[in-house]
VEXLUMKOL-265916 format. One record per residue: residue in three letters; x, y, z of N, C-alpha, C in turn; residue number from 1. Coordinates in steps of 0.05 Angstrom, whole numbers, plus 5000, padded with zeros to 4 digits. Layout:
# VEXLUMKOL-265916
> ALA;X;Y;Z;X;Y;Z;X;Y;Z;NUM
...
# end
This chain:
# VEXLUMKOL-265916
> UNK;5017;4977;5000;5000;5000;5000;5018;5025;5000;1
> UNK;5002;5041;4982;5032;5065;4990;5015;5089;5015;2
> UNK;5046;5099;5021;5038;5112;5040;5045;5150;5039;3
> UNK;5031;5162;5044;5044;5192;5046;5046;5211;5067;4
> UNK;5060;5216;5079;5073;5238;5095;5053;5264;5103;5
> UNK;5043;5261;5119;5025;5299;5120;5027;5309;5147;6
> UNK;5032;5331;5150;5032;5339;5181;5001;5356;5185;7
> UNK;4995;5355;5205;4973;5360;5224;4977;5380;5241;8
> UNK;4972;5402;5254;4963;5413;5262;4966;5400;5296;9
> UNK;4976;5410;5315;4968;5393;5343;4937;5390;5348;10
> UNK;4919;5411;5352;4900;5412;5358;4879;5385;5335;11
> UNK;4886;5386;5315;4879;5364;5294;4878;5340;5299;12
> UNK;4908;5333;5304;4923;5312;5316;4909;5299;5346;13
> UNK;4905;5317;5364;4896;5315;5384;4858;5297;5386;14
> UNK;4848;5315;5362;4820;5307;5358;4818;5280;5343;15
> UNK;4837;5278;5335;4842;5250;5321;4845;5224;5338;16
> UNK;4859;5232;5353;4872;5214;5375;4842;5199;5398;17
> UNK;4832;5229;5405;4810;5222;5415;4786;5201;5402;18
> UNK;4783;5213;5377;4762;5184;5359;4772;5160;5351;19
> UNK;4796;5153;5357;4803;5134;5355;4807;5113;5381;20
> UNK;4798;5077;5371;4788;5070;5381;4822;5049;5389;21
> UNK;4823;5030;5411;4847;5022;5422;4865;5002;5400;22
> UNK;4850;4990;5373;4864;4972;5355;4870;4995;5328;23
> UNK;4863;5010;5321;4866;5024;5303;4883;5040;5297;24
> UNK;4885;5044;5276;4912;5060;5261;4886;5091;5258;25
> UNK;4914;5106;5254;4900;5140;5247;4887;5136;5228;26
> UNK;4900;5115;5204;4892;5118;5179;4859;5113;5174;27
> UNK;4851;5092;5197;4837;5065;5193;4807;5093;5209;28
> UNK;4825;5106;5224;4808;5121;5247;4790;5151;5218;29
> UNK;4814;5161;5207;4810;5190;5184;4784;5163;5172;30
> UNK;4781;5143;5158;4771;5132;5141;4740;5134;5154;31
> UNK;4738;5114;5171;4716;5121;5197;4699;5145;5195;32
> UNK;4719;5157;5200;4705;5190;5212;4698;5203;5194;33
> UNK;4715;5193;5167;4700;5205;5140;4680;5196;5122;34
> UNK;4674;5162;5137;4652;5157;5115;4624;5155;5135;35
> UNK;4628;5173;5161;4612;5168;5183;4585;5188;5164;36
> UNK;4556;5179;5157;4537;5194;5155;4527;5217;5173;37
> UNK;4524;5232;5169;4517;5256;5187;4490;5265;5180;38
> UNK;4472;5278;5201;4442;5284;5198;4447;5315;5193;39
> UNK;4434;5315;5175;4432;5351;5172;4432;5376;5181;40
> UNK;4410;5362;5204;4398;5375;5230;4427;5376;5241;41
> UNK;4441;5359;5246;4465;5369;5266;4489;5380;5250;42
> UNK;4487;5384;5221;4501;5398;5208;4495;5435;5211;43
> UNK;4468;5440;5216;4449;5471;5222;4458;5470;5242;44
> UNK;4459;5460;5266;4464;5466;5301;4487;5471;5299;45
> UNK;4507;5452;5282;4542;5458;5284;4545;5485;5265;46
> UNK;4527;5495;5250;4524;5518;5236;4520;5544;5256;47
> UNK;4498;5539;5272;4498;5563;5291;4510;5566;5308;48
> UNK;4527;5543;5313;4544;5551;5340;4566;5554;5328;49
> UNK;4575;5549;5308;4594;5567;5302;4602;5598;5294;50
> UNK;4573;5605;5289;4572;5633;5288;4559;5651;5320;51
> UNK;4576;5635;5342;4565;5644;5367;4551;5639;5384;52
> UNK;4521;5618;5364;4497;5615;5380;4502;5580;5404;53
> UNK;4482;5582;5416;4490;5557;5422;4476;5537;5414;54
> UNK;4469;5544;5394;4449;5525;5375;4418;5526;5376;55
> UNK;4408;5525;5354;4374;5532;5351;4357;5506;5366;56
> UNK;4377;5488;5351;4358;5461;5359;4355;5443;5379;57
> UNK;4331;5444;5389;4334;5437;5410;4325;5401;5415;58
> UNK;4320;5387;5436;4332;5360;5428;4291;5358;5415;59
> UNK;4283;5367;5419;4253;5364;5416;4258;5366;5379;60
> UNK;4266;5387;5377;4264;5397;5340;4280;5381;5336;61
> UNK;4309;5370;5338;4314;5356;5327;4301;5327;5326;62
> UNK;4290;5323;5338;4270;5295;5341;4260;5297;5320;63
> UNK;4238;5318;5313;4215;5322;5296;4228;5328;5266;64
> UNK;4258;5336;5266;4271;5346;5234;4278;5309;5227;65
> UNK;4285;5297;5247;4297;5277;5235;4265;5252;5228;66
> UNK;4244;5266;5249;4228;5245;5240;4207;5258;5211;67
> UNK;4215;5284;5209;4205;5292;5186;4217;5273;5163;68
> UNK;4239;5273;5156;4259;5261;5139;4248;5233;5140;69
> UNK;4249;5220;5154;4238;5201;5152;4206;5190;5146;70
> UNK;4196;5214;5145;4172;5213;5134;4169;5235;5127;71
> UNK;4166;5238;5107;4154;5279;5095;4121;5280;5097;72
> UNK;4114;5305;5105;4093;5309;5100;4082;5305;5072;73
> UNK;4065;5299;5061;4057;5311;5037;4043;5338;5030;74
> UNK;4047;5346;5008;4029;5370;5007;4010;5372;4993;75
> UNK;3995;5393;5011;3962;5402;5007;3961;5415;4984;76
> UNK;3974;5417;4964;3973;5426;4936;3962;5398;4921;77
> UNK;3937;5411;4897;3925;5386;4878;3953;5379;4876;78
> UNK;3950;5358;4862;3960;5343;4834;3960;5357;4802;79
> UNK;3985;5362;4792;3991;5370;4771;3971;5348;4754;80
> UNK;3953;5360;4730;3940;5341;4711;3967;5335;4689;81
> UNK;3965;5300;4672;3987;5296;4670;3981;5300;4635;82
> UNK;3955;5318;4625;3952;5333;4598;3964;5349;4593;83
> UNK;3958;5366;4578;3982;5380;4555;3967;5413;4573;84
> UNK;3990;5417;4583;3974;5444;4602;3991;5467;4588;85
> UNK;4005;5463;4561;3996;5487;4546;3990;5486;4516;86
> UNK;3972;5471;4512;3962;5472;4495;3935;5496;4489;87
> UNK;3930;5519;4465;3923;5535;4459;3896;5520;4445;88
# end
């Protein structure tokens, strides 16, 4: 396998160290953490607290965003007819 050289940052380094688990390589750990799925909803919360807030969402909304997703409402708009809607 080839391998390449990169330096990190301590504070980087440090956060790395932490998600990794007692058999694992950094490499095995970056892979992990990068193919980990993430919910949206905690993509917006990590959005507002980075701009200061301490986040909008609270554990209630996020309940309800993630169970939206999992089920959408439908909407109260007809149905598009599937004829020729511009025909003159």
């Amino acid at each position: 396998m080839t391998r390449k050289t990169v330096s990190l940052d301590v504070d980087v380094y440090r956060k790395i160290k932490h998600r990794q688990t007692v058999h694992e390589s950094i490499s095995a750990t970056l892979r992990r953490v990068l193919e980990e799925e993430k919910d949206p909803a905690d993509y917006l919360d990590e959005l507002f607290r980075d701009f200061g807030g301490k986040g909008v969402m609270t554990d209630d909304g996020l309940a309800r965003a993630r169970s939206r997703q999992a089920n959408p409402p439908r909407s109260l708009r007809p149905a598009r007819s599937q004829g020729n809607a511009h025909a003159a």
